[in-house]
C-alpha positions as CSV (number, residue, x, y, z in Angstrom):
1,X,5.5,20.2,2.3
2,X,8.0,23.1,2.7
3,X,11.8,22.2,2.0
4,X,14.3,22.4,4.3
5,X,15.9,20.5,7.3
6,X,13.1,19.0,9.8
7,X,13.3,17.6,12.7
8,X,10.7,16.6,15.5
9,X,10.3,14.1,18.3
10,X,10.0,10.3,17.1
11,X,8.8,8.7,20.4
12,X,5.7,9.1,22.6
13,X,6.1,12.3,25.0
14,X,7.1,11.2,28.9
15,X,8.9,9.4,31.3
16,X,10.6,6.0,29.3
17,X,14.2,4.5,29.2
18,X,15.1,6.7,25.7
19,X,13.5,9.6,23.8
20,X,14.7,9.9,20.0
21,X,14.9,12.8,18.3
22,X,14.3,12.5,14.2
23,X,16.2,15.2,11.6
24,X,15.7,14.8,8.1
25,X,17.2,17.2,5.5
26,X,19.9,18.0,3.5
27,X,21.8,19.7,6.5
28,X,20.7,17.2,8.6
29,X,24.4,16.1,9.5
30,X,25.0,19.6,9.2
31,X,23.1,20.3,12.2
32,X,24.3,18.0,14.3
33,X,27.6,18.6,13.9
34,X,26.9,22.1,15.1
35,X,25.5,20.4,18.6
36,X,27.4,17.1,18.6
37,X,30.6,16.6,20.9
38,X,32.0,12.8,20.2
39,X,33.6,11.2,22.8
40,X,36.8,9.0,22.8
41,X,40.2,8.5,21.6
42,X,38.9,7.8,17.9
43,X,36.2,10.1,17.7
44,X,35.8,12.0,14.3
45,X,32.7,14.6,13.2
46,X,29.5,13.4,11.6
47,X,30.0,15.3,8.6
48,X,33.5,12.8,7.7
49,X,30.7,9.5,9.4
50,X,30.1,6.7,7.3
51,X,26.1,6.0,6.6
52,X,24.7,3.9,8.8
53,X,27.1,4.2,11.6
54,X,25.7,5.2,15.6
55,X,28.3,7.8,17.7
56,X,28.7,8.2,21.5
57,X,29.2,11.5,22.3
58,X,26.6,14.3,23.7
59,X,25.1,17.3,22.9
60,X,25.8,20.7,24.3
61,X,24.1,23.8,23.6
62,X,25.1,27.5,24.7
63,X,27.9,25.9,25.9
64,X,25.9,24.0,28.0
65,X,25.9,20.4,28.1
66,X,22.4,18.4,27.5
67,X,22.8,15.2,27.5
68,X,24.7,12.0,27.2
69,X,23.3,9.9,23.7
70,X,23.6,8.1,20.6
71,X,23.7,9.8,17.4
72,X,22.9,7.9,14.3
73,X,23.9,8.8,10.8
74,X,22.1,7.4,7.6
75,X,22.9,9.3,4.7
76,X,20.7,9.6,1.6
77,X,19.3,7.8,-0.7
78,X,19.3,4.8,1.8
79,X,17.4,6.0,4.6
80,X,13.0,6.5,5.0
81,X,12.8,9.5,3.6
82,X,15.3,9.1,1.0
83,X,17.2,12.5,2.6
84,X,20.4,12.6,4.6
85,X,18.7,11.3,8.3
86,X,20.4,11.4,11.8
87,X,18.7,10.4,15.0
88,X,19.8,11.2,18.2
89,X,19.0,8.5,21.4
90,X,18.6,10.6,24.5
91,X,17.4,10.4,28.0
92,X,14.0,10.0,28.2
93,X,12.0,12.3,29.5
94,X,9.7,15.4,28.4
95,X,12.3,18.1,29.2
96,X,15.7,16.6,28.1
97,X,14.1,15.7,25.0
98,X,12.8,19.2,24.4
99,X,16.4,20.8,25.1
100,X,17.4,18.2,22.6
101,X,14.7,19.0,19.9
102,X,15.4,22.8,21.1
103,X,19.3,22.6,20.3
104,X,18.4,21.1,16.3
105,X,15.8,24.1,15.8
106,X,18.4,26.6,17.0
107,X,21.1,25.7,14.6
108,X,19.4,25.7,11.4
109,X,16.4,22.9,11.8
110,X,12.7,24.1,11.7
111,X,9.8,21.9,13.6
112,X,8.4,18.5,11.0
113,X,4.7,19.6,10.4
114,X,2.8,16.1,11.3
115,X,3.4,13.4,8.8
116,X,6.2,15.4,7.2
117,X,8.7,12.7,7.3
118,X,6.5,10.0,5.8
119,X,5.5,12.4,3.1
120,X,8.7,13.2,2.0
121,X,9.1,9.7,2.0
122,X,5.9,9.5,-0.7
123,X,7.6,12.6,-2.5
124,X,10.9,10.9,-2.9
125,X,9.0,7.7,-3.9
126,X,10.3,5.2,-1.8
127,X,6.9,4.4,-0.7
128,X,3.4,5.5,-2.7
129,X,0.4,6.6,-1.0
130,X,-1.5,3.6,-0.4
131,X,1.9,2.7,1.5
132,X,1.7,6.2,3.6
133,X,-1.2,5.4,5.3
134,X,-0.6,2.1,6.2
135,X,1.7,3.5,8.1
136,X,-0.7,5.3,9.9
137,X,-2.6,2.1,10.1
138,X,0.4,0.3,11.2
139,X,0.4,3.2,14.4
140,X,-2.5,2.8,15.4
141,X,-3.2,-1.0,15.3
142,X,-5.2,-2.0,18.1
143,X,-4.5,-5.8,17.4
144,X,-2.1,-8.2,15.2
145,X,-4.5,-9.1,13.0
146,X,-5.0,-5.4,11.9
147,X,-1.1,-4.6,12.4
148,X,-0.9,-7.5,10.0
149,X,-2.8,-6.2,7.2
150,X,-1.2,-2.8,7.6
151,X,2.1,-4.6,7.1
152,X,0.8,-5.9,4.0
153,X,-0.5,-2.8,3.0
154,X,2.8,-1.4,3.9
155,X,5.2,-3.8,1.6
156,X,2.9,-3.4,-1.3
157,X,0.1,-6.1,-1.5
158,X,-2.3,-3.4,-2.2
159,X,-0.5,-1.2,-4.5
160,X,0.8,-4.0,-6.7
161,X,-2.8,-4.9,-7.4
162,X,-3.7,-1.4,-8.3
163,X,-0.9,-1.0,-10.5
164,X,-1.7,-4.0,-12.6
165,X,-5.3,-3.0,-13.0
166,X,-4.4,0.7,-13.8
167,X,-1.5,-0.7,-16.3
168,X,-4.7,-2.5,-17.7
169,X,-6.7,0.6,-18.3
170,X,-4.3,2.5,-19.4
171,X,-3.5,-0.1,-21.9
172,X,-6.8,-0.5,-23.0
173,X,-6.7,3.4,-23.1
174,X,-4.0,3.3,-25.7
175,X,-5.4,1.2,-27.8
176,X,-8.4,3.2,-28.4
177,X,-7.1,6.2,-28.4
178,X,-4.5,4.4,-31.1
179,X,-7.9,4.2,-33.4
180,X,-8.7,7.3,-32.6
181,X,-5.9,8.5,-34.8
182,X,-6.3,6.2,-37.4
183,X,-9.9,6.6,-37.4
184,X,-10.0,4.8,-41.4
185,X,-9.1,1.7,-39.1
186,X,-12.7,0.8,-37.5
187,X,-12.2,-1.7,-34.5
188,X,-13.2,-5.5,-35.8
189,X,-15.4,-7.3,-34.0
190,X,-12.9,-9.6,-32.4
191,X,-10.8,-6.7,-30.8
192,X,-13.6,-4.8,-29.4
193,X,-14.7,-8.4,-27.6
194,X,-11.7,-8.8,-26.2
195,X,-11.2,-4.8,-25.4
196,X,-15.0,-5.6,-23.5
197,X,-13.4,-8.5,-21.9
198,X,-10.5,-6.4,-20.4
199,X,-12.9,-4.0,-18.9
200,X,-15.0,-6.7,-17.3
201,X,-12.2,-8.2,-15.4
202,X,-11.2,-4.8,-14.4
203,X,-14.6,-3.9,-13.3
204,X,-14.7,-7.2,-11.2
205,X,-11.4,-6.7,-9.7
206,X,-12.9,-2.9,-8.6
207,X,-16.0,-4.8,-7.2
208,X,-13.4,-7.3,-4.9
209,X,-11.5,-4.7,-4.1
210,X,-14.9,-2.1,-2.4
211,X,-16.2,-5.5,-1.0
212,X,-13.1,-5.2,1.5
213,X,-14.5,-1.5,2.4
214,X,-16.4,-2.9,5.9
215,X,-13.4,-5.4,6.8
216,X,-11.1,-2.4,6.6
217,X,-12.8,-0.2,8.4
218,X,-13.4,-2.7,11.0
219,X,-10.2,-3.6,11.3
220,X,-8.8,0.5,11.7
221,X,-11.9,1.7,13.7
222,X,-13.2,-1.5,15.2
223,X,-16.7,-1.7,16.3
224,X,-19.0,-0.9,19.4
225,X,-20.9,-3.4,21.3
226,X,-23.2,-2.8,24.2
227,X,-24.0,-5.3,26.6
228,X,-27.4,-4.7,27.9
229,X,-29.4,-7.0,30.3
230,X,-31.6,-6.2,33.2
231,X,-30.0,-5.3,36.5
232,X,-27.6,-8.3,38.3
233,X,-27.8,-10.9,35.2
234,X,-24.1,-10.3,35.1
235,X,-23.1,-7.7,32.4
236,X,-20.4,-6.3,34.4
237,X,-19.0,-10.0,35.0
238,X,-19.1,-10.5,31.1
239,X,-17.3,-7.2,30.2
240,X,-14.6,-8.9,32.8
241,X,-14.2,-11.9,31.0
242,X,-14.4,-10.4,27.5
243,X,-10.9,-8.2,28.9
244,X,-9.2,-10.8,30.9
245,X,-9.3,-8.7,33.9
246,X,-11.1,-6.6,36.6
247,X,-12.3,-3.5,35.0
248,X,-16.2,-3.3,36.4
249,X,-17.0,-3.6,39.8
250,X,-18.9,-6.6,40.0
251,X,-21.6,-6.9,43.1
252,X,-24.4,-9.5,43.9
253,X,-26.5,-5.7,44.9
254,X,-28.6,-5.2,41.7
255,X,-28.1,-1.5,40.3
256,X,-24.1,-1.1,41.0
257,X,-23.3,-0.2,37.2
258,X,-25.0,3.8,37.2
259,X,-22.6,4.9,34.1
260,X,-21.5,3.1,31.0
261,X,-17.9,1.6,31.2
262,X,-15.8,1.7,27.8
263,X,-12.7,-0.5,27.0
264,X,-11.3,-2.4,23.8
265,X,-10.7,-5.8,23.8
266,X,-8.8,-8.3,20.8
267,X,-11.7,-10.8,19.6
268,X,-10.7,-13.1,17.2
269,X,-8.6,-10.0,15.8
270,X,-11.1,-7.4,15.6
271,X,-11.2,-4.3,18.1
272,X,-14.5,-4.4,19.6
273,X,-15.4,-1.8,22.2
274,X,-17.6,-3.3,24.3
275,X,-19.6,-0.8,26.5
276,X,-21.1,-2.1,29.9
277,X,-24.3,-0.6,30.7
278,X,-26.6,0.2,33.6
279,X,-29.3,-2.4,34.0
280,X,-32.6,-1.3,32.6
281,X,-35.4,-1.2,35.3
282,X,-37.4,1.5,36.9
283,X,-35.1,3.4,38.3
284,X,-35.0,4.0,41.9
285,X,-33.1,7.3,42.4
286,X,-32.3,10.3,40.0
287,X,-28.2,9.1,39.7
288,X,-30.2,5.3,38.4
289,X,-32.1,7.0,36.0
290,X,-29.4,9.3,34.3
291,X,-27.1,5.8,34.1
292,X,-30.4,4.2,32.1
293,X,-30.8,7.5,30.0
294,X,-26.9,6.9,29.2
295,X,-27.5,3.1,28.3
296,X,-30.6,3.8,26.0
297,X,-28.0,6.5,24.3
298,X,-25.1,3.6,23.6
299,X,-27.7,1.4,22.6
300,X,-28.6,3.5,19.5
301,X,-24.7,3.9,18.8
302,X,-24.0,0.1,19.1
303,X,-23.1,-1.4,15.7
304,X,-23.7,-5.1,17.4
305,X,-25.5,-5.9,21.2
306,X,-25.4,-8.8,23.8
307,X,-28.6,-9.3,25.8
308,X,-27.4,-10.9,28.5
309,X,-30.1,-12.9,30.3
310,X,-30.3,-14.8,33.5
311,X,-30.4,-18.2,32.8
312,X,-31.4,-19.6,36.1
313,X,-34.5,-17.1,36.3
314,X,-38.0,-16.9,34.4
315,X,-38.1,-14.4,31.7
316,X,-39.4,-10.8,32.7
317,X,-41.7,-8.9,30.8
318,X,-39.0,-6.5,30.6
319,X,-36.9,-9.4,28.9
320,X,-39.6,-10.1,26.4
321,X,-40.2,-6.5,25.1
322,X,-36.0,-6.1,24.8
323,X,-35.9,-9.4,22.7
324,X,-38.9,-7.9,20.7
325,X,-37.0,-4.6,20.0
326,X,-33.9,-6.4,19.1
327,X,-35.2,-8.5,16.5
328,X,-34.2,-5.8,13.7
329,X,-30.8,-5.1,15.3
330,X,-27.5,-7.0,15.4
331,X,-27.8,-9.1,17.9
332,X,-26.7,-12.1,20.1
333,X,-28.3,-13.2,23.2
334,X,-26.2,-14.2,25.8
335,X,-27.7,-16.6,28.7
336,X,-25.3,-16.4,31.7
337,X,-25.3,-18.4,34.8
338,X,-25.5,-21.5,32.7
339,X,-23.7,-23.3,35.5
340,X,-26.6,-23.2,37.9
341,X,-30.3,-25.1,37.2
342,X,-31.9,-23.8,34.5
343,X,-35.1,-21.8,34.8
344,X,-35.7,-19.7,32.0
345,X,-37.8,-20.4,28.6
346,X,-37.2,-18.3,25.5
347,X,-40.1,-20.2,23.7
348,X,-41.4,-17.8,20.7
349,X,-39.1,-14.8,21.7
350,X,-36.2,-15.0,19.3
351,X,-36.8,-14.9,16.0
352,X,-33.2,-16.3,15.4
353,X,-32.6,-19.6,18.3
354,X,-29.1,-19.3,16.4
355,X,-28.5,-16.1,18.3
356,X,-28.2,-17.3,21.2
357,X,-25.0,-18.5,23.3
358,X,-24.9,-20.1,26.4
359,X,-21.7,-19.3,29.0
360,X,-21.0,-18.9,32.9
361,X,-19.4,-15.9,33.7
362,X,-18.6,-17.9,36.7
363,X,-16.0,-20.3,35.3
364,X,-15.7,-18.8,32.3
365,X,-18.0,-22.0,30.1
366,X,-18.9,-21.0,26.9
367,X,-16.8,-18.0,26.5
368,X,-14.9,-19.0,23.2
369,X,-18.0,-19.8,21.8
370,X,-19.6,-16.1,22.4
371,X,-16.3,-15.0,20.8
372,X,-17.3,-16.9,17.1
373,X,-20.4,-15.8,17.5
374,X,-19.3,-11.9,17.7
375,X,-16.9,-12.9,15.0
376,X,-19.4,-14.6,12.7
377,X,-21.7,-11.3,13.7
378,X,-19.2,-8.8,12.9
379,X,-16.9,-10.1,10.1
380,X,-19.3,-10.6,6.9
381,X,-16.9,-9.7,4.3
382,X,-15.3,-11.8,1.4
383,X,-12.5,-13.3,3.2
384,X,-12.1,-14.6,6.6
385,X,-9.9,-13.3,9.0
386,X,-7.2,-15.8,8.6
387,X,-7.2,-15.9,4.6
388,X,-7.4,-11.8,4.5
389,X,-4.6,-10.0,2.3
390,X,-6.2,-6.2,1.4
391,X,-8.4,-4.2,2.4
392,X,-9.2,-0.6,1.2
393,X,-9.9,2.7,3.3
394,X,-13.0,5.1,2.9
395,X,-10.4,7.2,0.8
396,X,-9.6,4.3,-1.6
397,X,-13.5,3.5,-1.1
398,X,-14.8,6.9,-2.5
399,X,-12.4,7.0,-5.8
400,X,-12.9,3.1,-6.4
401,X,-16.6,3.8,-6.1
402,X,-15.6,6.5,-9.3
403,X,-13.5,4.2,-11.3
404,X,-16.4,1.8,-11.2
405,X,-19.1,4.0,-12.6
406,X,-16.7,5.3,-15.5
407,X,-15.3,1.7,-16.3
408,X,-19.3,1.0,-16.8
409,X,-19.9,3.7,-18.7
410,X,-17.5,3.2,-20.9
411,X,-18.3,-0.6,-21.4
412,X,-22.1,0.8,-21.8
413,X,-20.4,3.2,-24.5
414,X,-18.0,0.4,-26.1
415,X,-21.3,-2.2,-26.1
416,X,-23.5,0.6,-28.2
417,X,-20.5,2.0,-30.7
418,X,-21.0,5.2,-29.3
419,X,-17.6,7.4,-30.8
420,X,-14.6,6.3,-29.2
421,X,-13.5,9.6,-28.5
422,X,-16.5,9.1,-25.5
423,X,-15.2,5.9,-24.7
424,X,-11.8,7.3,-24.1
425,X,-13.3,10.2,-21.8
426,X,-14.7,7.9,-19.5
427,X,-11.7,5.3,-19.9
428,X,-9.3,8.1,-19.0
429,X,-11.2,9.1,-15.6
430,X,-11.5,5.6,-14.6
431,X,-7.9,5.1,-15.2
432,X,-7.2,8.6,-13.1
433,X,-9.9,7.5,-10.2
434,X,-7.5,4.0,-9.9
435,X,-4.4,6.1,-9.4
436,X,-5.7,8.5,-7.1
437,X,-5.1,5.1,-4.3
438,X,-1.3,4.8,-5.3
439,X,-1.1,8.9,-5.5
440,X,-0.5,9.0,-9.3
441,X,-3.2,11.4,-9.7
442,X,-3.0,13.6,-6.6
443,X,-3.4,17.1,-5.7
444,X,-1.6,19.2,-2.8
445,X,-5.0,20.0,-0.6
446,X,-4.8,15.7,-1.0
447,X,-1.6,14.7,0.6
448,X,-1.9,17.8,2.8
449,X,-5.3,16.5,4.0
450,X,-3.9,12.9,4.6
451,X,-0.9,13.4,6.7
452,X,-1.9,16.0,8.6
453,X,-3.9,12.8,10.2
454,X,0.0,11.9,11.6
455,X,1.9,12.3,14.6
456,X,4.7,14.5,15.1
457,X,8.2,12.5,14.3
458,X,6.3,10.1,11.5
């Protein structure tokens, strides 16, 4: 992070109602007085404002004026970053935003690198860096469940829990390193049970905590599901129902669907991807056959499929040898057309008869029950959905993964009276992994390496 004043656009770039333009520093009031021109009988300059207090006024550059806004003045320590803040409401709009943004960086501002505002935040320590990223998280939440969890995230859940069981190695630390002093005092029996004991729980706790890896990265990446099925059995229908809306073109001529169609959808709280495919057949024409080469290329990238089969026709042999090469793969079959007589027979196909769900994509039968089953499919962690509280990243996965093989080699060393100045080595670097999640063990290549990962403004 390089010091300074910064300032950078907060909102999404384009056309919208307002535009907000973000200026952290210790000359951000500074700077906006230089650019600032209140309005009204009572008006007074920023730099004599009250924190906390909005302006009506506009800005004019080069003697020109900009724009008509609102200018905000939070002044330090009470503000995100912990810095004297001030952000100015303009017009929305790419260019009268820009001339705003401009007007800051020609009076004394330079341009927020990404993340730079929430990382001065970390710096300042109003928030740690377990609580940095959920910010990101909280961004990019694709549905409540997820900006739920990043919320969590984001007021602490997480960190409080790491803290304790860091304050708990570090205690533990102490005390050996205490004998290690006074090494004509050997640790009794009873105090190297109970030291054992402490590691234990800690070591569980680290286990719970990596058992939320997959829920995690579910819920901040989702997962992909194709929905395969020979041509007409309804695969574009189901893809509609799955979004509430029209996205595939849906036609009772078998072979409409010649690429793959992408879009996310909210089931049960999870983002799932789903991916409509072209129907597998022989294909009849060279556009057919590259839309089949594209649907046996999302099949091997699908993390979970739906088979949709026509339930009002006789299995295929085409059917048959898809069910056999599913068995090994995540899976639900999906008989459509349930609404109209029945014809088909799975008999000995499915390994798994629990795999299968029933629906119309006609009226929409059955529908809720295809979304439990993707649920139940996709959500195989230690907590449910609804009872969920933390989850970890693949960052916090790869240093709890560390603090999990030193906290067992050093009950391993603690069980066989290896020396304790071992035990403390090992001790030490577990207690260092646990704080790498909170960032109180970091390094600059680190932080630099997470928030770049941010938007401009945040």
């Amino acid at each position: 992070m390089l010091p300074g004043t910064i300032a950078a656009i907060a909102t999404p770039l384009g056309e919208g109602g307002i535009a907000i333009i973000r200026i952290s520093g210790p000359d951000a009031i500074h700077v906006t007085d230089q650019i600032f021109r209140p309005a009204g009988s009572n008006h007074r300059r920023l730099s004599i404002a009250l924190s906390h207090t909005v302006h009506y006024g506009h800005i004019v550059h080069d003697s020109q004026l900009v724009d008509e806004v609102l200018v905000t003045v939070l002044r330090a320590p009470r503000t995100f970053t912990r810095e004297d803040t001030v952000e100015i409401s303009c017009h929305g709009g790419v260019l009268i935003s820009r001339q705003v943004l401009n007007a800051t960086l020609a009076v004394g501002a330079r341009l927020a690198e990404p993340g730079e505002f929430t990382q001065r935040a970390f710096i300042h320590g109003r928030i740690d860096l377990a609580q940095a990223e959920a910010v990101a998280d909280l961004i990019h939440s694709r549905t409540e469940l997820a900006a739920r969890v990043a919320q969590d995230q984001l007021a602490g859940k997480l960190s409080k829990r790491i803290q304790r069981l860091r304050d708990d190695l570090m205690h533990t630390l102490a005390h050996i390193e205490a004998h290690i002093d006074f090494p004509d005092e050997d640790i009794s029996p009873d105090t190297r049970t109970t030291l054992t004991q402490r590691l234990e729980a800690g070591l569980q706790f680290i286990e719970e905590l990596l058992q939320t890896a997959r829920e995690g990265q579910i819920l901040r990446r989702g997962i992909r599901a194709a929905i395969i099925g020979r041509p007409n059995v309804g695969k574009s229908s189901l893809l509609n129902q799955l979004l509430g809306h029209d996205r595939a073109i849906v036609s009772p001529v078998a072979g409409t669907t010649r690429d793959t169609i992408e879009e996310t959808a909210n089931v049960r709280g999870i983002p799932v991807v789903f991916i409509d495919t072209a129907g597998l057949r022989n294909a009849g024409d060279a556009v057919e056959e590259q839309g089949i080469r594209r649907t046996h290329a999302a099949l091997d990238r699908a993390e979970l499929i739906l088979h949709v089969l026509d339930a009002s026709a006789p299995l295929t042999s085409e059917d048959i040898d898809l069910l056999r090469q599913l068995k090994e793969r995540p899976h639900i079959v999906v008989l459509n057309k349930s609404d109209l007589p029945r014809a088909l027979d799975l008999c000995d196909s499915l390994n798994d008869p629990s795999s299968v769900v029933e629906l119309s994509c006609a009226n929409g039968t059955g529908l809720e029950t295809l979304k439990d089953a993707i649920q139940k499919r996709v959500w195989k962690g230690v907590n449910t959905p609804e009872n969920i509280e933390v989850t970890i990243n693949a960052r916090h996965q790869e240093v709890l993964r560390r603090a999990r093989e030193s906290t067992r080699n050093t009950l391993q060393a603690l069980r066989t009276d290896l020396p304790l100045e071992l035990v403390a080595i090992d001790l030490r670097m577990a207690a260092d992994a646990v704080g790498e999640v909170v960032g109180k063990t970091t390094t600059e290549d680190l932080l630099n390496s997470i928030f770049r990962q941010f938007c401009l403004g945040k």
